[in-house]
C-alpha positions in Angstrom: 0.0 0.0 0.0 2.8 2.3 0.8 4.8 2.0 -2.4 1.7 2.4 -4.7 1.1 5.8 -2.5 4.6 6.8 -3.5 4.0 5.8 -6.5 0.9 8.0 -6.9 2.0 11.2 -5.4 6.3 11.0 -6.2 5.8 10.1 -9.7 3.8 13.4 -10.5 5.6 15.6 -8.3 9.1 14.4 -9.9 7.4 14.9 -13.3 6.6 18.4 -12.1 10.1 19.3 -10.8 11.7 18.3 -14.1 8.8 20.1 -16.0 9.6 23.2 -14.2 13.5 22.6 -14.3 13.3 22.0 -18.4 11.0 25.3 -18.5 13.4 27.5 -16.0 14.7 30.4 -17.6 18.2 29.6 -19.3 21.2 32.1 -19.1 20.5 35.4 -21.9 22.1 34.3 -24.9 24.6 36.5 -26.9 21.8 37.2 -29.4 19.4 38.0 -26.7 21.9 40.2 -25.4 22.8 42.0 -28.2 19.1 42.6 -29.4 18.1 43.9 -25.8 21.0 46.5 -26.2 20.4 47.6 -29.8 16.8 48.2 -28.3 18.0 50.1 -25.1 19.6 52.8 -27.5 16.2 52.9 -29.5 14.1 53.7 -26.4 17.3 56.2 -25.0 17.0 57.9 -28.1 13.5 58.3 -28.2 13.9 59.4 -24.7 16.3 61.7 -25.6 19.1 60.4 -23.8 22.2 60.8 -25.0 23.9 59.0 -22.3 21.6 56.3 -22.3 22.7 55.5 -25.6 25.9 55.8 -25.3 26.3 53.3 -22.3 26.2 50.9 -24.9 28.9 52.2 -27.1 32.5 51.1 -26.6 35.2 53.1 -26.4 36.7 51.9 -29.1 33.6 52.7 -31.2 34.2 53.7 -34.5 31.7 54.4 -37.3 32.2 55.7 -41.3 29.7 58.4 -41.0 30.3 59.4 -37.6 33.5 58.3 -36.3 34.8 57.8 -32.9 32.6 57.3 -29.7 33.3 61.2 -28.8 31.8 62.4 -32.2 28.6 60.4 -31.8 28.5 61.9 -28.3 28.5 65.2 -30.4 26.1 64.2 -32.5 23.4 63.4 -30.4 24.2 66.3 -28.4 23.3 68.5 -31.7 20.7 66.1 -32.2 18.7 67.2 -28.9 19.5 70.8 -29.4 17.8 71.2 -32.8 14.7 68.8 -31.6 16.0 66.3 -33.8 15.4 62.5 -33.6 12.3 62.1 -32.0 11.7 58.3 -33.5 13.8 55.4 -33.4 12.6 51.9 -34.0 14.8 49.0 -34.9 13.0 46.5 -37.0 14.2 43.5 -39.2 16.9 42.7 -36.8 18.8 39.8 -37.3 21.6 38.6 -34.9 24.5 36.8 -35.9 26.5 35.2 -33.1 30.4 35.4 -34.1 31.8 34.2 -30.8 31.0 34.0 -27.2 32.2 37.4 -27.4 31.2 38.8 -30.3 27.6 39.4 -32.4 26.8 41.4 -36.0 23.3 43.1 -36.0 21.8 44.0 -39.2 18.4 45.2 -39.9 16.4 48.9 -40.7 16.3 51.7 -38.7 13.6 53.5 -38.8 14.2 57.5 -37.7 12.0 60.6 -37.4 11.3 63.8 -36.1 8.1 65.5 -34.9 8.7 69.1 -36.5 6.0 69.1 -38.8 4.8 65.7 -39.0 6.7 62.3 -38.3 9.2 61.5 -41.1 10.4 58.1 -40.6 13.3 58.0 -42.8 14.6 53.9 -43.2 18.2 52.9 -42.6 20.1 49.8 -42.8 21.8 49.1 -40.2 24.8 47.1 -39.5 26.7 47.0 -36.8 29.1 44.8 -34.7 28.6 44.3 -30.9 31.3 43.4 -28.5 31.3 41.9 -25.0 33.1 43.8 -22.7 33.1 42.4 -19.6 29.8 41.1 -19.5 28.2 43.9 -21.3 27.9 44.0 -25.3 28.6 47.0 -26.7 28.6 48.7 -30.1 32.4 49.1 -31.3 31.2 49.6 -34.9 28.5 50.7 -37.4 27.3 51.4 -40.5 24.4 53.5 -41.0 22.9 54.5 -44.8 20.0 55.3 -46.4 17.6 52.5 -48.0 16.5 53.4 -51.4 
C-alpha cells in the first residue's frame, strides 16, 4: 500500500520538478543580449538620452559616418539641441552570433522627427557588438540610407 502511495504522489511531483526545471529560464544568450541593447539605445533615443545611448557604445567605437565614440556623443548632443530625432525603432533585426564574445546586428532603422509631422526615414543598419566584460557594446557601425 505504501509504495503504490509513493507511486501515486512521487511520480507526478518528480514529473513536475523536471517540467519546471526543463522550463526554468536559461542564461541570456549572446543574441538575446545583443538585441536587448540595440533596443536600449532605441528607447534612450527616443527618450532623448544621449547618455543612455551611449552606455552601450565602446570606447573603441568607431563608425564611417560618424566616427569615434566622442563624435557620436556630439552628434546626439546637436541632435537634442535642434529637436531632432524624435523616433527610433529598430526593425528586421537579425543577430549573428560570431563568438562568445562577439555578435553582427543588421536590420532597418527607422528615424523621425516631430517638427511638422513624423518622417520616418529607413536605414540599414549594420553594426558589430562586443562583449566587454559582460556587457555588449557597439564598437562599430554602418548606417545608410535605404533606397
Amino acid at each position: 500500500m505504501r509504495v503504490s502511495w509513493l507511486g501515486a504522489i512521487g511520480v507526478p511531483v518528480v514529473a513536475a520538478a523536471i517540467g519546471l526545471w526543463a522550463l526554468r529560464p536559461g542564461s541570456d544568450s549572446p543574441e538575446r543580449l545583443v538585441r536587448a541593447a540595440a533596443e536600449a539605445m532605441a528607447a534612450a533615443a527616443r527618450q532623448h538620452d544621449p547618455g543612455g545611448v551611449l552606455e552601450h557604445v565602446s570606447e573603441r567605437f568607431q563608425s564611417p559616418e560618424v566616427g569615434g565614440k566622442q563624435e557620436l556623443r556630439a552628434y546626439l548632443l546637436a541632435e537634442l539641441l535642434r529637436g531632432g530625432v524624435v523616433e527610433a525603432r529598430l526593425i528586421e533585426t537579425k543577430v549573428e552570433v560570431r563568438s562568445a564574445d562577439e555578435a553582427r546586428l543588421t536590420g532597418r532603422l527607422l528615424m523621425g522627427q516631430a517638427a511638422g509631422g513624423l518622417d520616418l526615414g529607413q536605414r540599414a543598419l549594420d553594426a558589430t557588438f562586443v562583449n566587454e566584460d559582460g556587457t555588449w557594446r557597439v564598437v562599430q557601425a554602418r548606417v545608410r540610407p535605404v533606397d
